[in-house]
C-alpha positions in Angstrom: -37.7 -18.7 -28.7 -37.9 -22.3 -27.6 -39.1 -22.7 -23.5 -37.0 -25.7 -23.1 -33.7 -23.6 -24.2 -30.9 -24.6 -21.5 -28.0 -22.9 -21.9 -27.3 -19.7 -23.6 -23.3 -18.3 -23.6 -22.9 -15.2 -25.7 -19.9 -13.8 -24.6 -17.1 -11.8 -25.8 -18.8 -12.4 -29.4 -19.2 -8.4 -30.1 -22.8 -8.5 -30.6 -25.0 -5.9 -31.5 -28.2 -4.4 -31.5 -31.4 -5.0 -29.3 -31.6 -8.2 -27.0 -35.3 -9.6 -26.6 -36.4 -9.2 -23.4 -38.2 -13.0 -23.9 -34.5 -14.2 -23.3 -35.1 -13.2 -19.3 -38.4 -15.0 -19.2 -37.2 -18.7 -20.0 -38.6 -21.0 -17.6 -36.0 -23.5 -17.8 -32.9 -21.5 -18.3 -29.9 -22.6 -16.3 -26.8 -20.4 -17.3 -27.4 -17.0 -19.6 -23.6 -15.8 -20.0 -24.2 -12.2 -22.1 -20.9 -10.9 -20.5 -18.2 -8.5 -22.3 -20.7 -7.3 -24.8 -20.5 -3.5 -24.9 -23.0 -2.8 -27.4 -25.4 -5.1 -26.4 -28.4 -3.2 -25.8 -32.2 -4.1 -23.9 -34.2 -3.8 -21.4 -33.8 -6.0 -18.2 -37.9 -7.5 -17.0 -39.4 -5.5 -14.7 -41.6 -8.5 -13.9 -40.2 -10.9 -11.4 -38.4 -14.0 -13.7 -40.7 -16.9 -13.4 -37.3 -18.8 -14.1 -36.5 -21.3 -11.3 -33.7 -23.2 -12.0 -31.4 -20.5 -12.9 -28.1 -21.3 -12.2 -25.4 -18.4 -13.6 -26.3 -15.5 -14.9 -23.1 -13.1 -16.3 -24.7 -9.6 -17.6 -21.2 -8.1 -16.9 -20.0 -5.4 -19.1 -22.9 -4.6 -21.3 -25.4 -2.2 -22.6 -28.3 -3.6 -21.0 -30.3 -1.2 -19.4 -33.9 -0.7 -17.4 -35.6 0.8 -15.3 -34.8 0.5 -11.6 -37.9 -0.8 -9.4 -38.9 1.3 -6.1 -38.3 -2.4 -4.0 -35.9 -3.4 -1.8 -35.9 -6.9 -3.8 -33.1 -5.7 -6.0 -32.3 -7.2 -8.0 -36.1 -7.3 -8.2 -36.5 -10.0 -11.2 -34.5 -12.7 -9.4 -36.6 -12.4 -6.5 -38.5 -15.3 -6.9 -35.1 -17.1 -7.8 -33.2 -19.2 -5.3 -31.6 -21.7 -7.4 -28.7 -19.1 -8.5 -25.5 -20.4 -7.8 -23.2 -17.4 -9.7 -24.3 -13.9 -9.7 -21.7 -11.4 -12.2 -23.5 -7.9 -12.6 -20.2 -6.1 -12.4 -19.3 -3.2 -14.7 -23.0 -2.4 -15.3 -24.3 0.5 -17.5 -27.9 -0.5 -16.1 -29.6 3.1 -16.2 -32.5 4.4 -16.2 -35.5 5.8 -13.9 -33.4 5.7 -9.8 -36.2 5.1 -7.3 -37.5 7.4 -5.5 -36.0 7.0 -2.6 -32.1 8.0 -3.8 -32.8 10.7 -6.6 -34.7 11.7 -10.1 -31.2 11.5 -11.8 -30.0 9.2 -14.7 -26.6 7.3 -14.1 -24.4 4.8 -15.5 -24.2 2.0 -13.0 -26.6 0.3 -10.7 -27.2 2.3 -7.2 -28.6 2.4 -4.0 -27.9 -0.1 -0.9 -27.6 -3.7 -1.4 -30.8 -5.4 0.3 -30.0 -8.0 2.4 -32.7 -10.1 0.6 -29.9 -10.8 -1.6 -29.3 -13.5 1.2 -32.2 -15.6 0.0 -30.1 -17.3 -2.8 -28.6 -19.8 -0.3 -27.0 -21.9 -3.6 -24.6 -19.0 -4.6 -21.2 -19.6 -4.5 -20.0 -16.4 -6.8 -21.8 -13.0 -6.3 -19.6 -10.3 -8.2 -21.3 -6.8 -8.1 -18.1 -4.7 -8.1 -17.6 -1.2 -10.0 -20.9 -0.4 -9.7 -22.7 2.7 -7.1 -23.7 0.5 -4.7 -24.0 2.4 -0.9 -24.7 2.1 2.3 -23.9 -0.7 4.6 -22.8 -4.5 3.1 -25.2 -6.6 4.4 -24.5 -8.6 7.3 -26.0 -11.9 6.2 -23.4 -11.9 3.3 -20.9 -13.7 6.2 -23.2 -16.3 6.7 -23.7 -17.9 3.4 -22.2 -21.5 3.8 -21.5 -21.3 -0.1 -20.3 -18.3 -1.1 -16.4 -18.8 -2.4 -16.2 -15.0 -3.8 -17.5 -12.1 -2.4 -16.3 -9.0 -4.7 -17.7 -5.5 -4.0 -14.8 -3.8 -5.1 -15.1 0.4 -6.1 -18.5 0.8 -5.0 -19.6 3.7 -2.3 -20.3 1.1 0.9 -19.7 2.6 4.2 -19.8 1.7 7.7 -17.6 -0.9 9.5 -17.3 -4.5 7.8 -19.9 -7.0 8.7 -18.1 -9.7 10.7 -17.4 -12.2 7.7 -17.1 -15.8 8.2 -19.1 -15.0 11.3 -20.2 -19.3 10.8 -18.7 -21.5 8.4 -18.4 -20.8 5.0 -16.8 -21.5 2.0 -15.1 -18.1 1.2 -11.8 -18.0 -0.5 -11.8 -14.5 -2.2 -12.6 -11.8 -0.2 -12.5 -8.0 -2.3 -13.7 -4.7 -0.9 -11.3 -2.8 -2.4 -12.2 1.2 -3.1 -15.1 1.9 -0.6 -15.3 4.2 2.2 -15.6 1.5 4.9 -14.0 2.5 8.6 -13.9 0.4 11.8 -11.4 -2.4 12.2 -11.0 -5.6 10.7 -13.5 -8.3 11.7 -11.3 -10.9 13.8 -14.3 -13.7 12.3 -11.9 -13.7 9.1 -10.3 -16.1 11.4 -12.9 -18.4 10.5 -12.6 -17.9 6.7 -9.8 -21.3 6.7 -9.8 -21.6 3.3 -9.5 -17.6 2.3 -6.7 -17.3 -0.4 -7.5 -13.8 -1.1 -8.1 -10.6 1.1 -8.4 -7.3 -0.7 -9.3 -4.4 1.9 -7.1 -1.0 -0.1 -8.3 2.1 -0.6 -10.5 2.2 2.6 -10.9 4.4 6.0 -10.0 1.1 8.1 -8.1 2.0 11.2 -6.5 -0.9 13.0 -3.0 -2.3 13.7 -1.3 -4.6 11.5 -3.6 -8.0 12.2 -0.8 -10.5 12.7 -3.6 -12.8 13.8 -4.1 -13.3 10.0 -0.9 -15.1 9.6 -2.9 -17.9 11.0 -5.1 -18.5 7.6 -2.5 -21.0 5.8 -4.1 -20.7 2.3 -3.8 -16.8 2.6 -2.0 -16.1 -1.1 -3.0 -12.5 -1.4 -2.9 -9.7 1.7 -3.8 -5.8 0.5 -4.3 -3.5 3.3 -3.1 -0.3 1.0 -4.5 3.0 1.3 -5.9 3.0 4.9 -5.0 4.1 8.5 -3.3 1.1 9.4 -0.5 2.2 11.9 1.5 1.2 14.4 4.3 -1.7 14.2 4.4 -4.9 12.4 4.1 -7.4 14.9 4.6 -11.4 14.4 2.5 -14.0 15.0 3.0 -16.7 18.1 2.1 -19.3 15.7 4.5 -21.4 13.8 2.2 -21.0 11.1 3.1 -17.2 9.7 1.7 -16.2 5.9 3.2 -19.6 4.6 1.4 -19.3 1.5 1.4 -15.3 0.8 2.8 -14.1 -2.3 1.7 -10.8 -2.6 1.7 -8.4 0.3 0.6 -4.7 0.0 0.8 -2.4 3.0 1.9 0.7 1.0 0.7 4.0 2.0 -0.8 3.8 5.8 1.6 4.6 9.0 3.0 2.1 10.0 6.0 2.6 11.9 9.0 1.1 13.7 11.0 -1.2 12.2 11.4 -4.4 9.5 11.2 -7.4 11.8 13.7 -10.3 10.0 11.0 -13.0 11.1 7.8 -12.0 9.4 9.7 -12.1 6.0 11.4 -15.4 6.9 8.2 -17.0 7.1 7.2 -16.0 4.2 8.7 -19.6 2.2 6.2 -19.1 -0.9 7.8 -16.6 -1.8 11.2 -18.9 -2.0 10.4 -21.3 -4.1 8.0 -20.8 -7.5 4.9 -23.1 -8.0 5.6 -24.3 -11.9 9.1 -23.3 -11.0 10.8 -26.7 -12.4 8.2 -27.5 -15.2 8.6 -24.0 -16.1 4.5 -24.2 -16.6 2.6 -20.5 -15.5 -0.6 -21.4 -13.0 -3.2 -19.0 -12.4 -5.2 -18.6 -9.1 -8.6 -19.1 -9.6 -11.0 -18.7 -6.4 -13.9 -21.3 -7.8 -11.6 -23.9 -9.3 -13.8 -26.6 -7.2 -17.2 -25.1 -8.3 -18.8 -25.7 -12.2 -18.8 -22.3 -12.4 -14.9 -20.6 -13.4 -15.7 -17.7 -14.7 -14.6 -15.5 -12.3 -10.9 -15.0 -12.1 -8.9 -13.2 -9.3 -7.7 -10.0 -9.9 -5.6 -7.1 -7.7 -4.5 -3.5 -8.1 -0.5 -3.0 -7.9 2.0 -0.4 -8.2 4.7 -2.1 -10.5 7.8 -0.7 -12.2 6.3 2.9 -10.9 3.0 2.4 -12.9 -0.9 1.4 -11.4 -1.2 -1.8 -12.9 -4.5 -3.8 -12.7 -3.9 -8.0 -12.2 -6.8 -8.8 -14.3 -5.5 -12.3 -13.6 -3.1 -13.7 -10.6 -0.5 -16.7 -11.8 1.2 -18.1 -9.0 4.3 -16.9 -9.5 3.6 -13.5 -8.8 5.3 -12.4 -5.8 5.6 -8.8 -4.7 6.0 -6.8 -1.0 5.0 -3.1 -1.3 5.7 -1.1 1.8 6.2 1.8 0.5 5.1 5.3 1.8 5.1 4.6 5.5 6.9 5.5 8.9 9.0 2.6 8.7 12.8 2.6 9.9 15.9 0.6 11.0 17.7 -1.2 8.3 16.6 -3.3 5.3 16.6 -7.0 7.2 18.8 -9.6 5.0 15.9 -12.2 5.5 14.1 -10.2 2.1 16.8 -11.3 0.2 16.2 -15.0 1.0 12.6 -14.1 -1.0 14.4 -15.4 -4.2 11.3 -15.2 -6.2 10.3 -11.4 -5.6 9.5 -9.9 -9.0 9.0 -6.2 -7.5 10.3 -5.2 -3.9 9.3 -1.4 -3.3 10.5 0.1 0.1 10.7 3.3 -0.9 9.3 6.7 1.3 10.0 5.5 4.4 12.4 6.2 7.1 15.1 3.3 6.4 18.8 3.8 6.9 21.9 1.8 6.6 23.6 0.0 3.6 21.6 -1.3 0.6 22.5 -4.9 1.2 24.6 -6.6 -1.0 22.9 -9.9 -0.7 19.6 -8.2 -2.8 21.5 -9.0 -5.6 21.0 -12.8 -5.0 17.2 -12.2 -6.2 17.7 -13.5 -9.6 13.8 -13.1 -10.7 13.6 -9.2 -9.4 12.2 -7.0 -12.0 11.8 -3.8 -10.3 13.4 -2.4 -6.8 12.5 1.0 -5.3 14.1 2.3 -2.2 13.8 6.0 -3.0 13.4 8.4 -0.4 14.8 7.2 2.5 17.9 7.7 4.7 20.0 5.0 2.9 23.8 5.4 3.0 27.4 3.7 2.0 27.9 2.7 -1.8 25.8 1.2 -4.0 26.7 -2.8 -3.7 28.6 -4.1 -6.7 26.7 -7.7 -6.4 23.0 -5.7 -7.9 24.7 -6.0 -11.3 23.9 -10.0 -10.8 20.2 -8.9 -11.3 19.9 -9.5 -14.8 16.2 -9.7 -15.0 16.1 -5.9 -13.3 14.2 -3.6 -15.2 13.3 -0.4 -12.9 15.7 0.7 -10.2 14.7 4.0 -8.4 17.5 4.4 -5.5 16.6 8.1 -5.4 16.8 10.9 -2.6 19.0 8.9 -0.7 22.7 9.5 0.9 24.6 7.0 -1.4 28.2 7.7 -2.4 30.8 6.4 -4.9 30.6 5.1 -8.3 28.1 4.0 -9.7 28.0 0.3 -10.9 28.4 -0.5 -14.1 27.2 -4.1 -15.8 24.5 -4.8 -18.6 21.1 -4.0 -16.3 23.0 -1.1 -14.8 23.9 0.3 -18.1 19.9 0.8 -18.9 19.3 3.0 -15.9 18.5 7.2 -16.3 19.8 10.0 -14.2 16.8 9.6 -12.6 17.3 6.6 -10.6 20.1 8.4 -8.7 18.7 12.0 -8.4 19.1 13.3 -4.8 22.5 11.0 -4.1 24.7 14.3 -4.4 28.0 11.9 -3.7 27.3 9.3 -6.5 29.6 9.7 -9.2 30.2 8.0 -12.8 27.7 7.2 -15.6 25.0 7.9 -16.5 25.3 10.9 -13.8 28.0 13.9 -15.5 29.8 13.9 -12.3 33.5 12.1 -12.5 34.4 10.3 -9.9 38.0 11.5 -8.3 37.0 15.2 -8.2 36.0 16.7 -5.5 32.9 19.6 -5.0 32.1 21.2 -2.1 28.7 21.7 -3.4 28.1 18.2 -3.4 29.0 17.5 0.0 25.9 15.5 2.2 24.2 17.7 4.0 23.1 16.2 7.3 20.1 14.8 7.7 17.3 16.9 9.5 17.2 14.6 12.9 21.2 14.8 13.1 21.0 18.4 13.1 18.5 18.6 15.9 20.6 15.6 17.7 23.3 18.0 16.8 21.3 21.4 18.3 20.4 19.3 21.2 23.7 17.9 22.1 25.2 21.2 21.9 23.0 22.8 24.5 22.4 20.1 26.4 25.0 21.5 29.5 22.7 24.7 29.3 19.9 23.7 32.3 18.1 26.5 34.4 20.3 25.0 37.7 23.4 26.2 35.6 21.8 29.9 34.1 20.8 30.2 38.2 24.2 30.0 39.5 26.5 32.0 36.6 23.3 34.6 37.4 23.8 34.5 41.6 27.7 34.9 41.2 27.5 37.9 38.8 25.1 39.5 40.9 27.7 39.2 43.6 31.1 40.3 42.2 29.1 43.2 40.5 27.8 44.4 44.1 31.4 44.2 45.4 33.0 45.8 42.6 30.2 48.9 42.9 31.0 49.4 46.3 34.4 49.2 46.5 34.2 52.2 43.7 32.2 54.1 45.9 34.1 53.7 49.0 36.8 55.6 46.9 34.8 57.8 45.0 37.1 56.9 41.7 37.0 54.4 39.0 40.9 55.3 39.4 41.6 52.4 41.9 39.1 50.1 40.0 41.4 50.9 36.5 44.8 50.2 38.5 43.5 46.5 40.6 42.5 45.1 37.2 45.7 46.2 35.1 47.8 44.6 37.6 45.6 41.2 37.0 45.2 41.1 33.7 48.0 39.9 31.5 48.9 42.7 28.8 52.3 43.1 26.0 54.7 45.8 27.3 55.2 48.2 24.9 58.6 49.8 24.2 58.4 53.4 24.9 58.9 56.0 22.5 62.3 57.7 22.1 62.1 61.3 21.6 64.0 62.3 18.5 67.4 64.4 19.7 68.4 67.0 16.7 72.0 66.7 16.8 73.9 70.2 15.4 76.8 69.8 13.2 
């Protein structure tokens, strides 16, 4: 294989077989793209790579394998290399001998901590090692590169608090640590991150309050804090800058609490108007759009039409607000439906009450809208039949009453979208509306009937049980010894008869036999 070979892109070509080894050992590769290869087999150098002027290196996705070195320099053959500007190692089935110091085993992705030698490539701008076994704490240095655009160490085991990102100036603008076990708060350095488009935090332990401070970042596109301990209220910003960019925000199951406050969704104006939206021309976000190197593509995890659905890639007119599955209550705020370019709104599992607002039927690009279990009541409004992109409605285990809407969206929708709603009436439910069930009467909600309990026996104190107890005590003591004074219940029978009001009966005539 010619030393002077430059460039090497192999991917997505369904290759087979055995890659030579050699291939790693060019001195004066720059970019080796072997990505999206799954039956690409070899053996990675167990040698360090004499290479240096490697700039991108993609092994994403492939059968390579080798054997792990006992070092803390993993990866151990780019040691020597500094000049690497885009690191993908993501999806790995690297396996072989684990060093001694984690096990004897055999697995199917790399392991073990990430050193913080990693550090030493000062050029990189991409390092992508997600869905792989990496553990142990992320490496505090990782904050500090001034390069580094995308940091993605999403579904690997790292523990620990996060390191404080951004901690000097960088260049970060995708930030994904999606499905670890980190804990602690959120780092209050991401303040520094100003050009961060993307922050991907779900499926943590993180417990903090909602970090308003973030609204601060004005090229912040994409906010996921699902699946934490986030709690507490949402609270706005004092900054006239307030998430202007956002376009998807994900708070969904954490416990949060209190209610919807109008002004954090009436700042959110990118979610008003759609980028593209007058050339009609679909834009994708792409977190190294300024670097030579666009492989990587930004992607999130989202819960859409009721299904997990992976964003391999994010266009710019995707906008979506999950809240779902929190302590939220108070009513649905009108400012949402000034969000004219939601595509999925899901509110549902939460503790919201009031009418569905008729003005959510001004959202002429919502595809999906869940506002199941909750405390909803009133009719559904008339004006949702406008939707006519609406492909998923889930108004489920609320207290909803009257007919049913009917119109061509309206028409698609299963039993299932109303189950729980034991006043709805018309199709597709059996029930007619006009007749009348008993059975289906609302039962009150469980806080009313403890308002209800409570109310009831409010008047019921211990000053009041005290006093109806001291002035029994007394008439009974009177009333005891008056009978004993006269030794007969007699007088006692006669005082009360005279008091107490009674029906005079007519007496009885004795029947007089008259002789003929």
């Amino acid at each position: 294989m010619s030393s002077s070979l430059r460039y090497v892109d192999l991917q997505f070509t369904n290759l087979q077989g055995v890659l030579p080894e050699s291939l790693f050992l060019l001195p004066n590769l720059e970019n080796l793209k072997l990505g999206w290869n799954y039956l690409l087999k070899g053996v990675l150098p167990k040698l360090p790579w004499r290479n240096t002027v490697l700039m991108e290196l993609d092994i994403s996705f492939t059968g390579i394998f080798g054997e792990l070195p006992d070092s803390t320099d993993f990866p151990h053959f780019l040691r020597n290399v500094k000049t690497l500007e885009f690191l993908d190692i993501s999806n790995n089935k690297i396996r072989g001998q684990i060093p001694n110091w984690f096990s004897n085993k055999r697995w199917d992705s790399l392991l073990g901590p990430l050193p913080s030698s990693i550090c030493n490539m000062k050029k990189l701008e991409v390092l992508d090692i997600s869905r792989n076994n990496f553990s142990n704490l992320i490496p505090s240095c990782l904050g500090s590169m001034a390069k580094l655009m995308v940091l993605d160490l999403r579904r690997n085991n790292f523990t620990g608090s996060l390191p404080p990102l951004c901690a000097q100036r960088t260049s970060l603008r995708t930030i994904v640590l999606n499905g670890n076990q980190l804990e602690g708060t959120l780092p209050v350095s991401l303040l520094n991150c100003h050009g961060l488009e993307v922050l991907d935090v779900g499926n943590n332990a993180i417990n903090d309050t909602f970090p308003a401070w973030l609204g601060k970042l004005q090229e912040l596109q994409v906010l996921v804090l699902k699946s934490n301990v986030f709690h507490g209220p949402i609270s706005t910003c004092q900054t006239k800058f307030f998430f202007p960019k956002l376009r998807i925000f994900d708070l969904s199951r954490n416990e949060f609490n209190g209610s919807l406050p109008a002004r954090v969704f009436g700042n959110f104006t990118a979610m008003i108007k759609l980028d593209g939206e007058e050339t009609g021309e679909i834009i994708y976000m792409q977190s190294a759009e300024n670097s030579l190197y666009t492989t990587y593509e930004d992607s999130v995890g989202l819960v859409i039409k009721g299904q997990d659905i992976q964003l391999e890639r994010i266009s710019t007119i995707m906008t979506t607000i999950d809240l779902s599955r929190n302590h939220f209550e108070g009513v649905i705020p009108k400012t949402l439906t000034d969000l004219s370019s939601l595509w999925p709104l899901n509110l549902s599992h939460n503790n919201l009450t009031g009418d569905i607002p008729m003005e959510l039927g001004q959202l002429n690009m919502l595809e999906a809208l869940d506002l199941s279990w909750n405390r909803l009541t009133g009719k559904i409004p008339q004006e949702l039949t406008r939707s006519t992109f609406l492909e998923k409605l889930n108004l489920s285990q609320n207290v909803l009453v009257g007919p049913i809407p009917q119109g061509p969206q309206f028409n698609t929708f299963e039993n299932d979208s109303y189950g729980g709603n034991l006043d709805l009436c018309g199709p597709p439910l059996s029930k007619k509306c006009g007749t009348s069930d008993s059975s289906h009467v609302p039962q009150p909600l469980e806080s009313e009937e403890d308002e209800d309990e409570s109310y009831f026996f409010s008047g019921f104190t211990w000053e009041s049980v005290v006093i109806g107890y001291s002035f029994g005590l007394v008439v009974g003591t009177v009333v005891w010894s008056l009978m004993f004074k006269y030794r007969s219940p007699k007088w006692f029978v006669e005082f009360f008869d005279g008091i107490m009001p009674h029906k005079r009966r007519r007496p009885k005539k004795r029947a007089q036999t008259r002789r003929t």
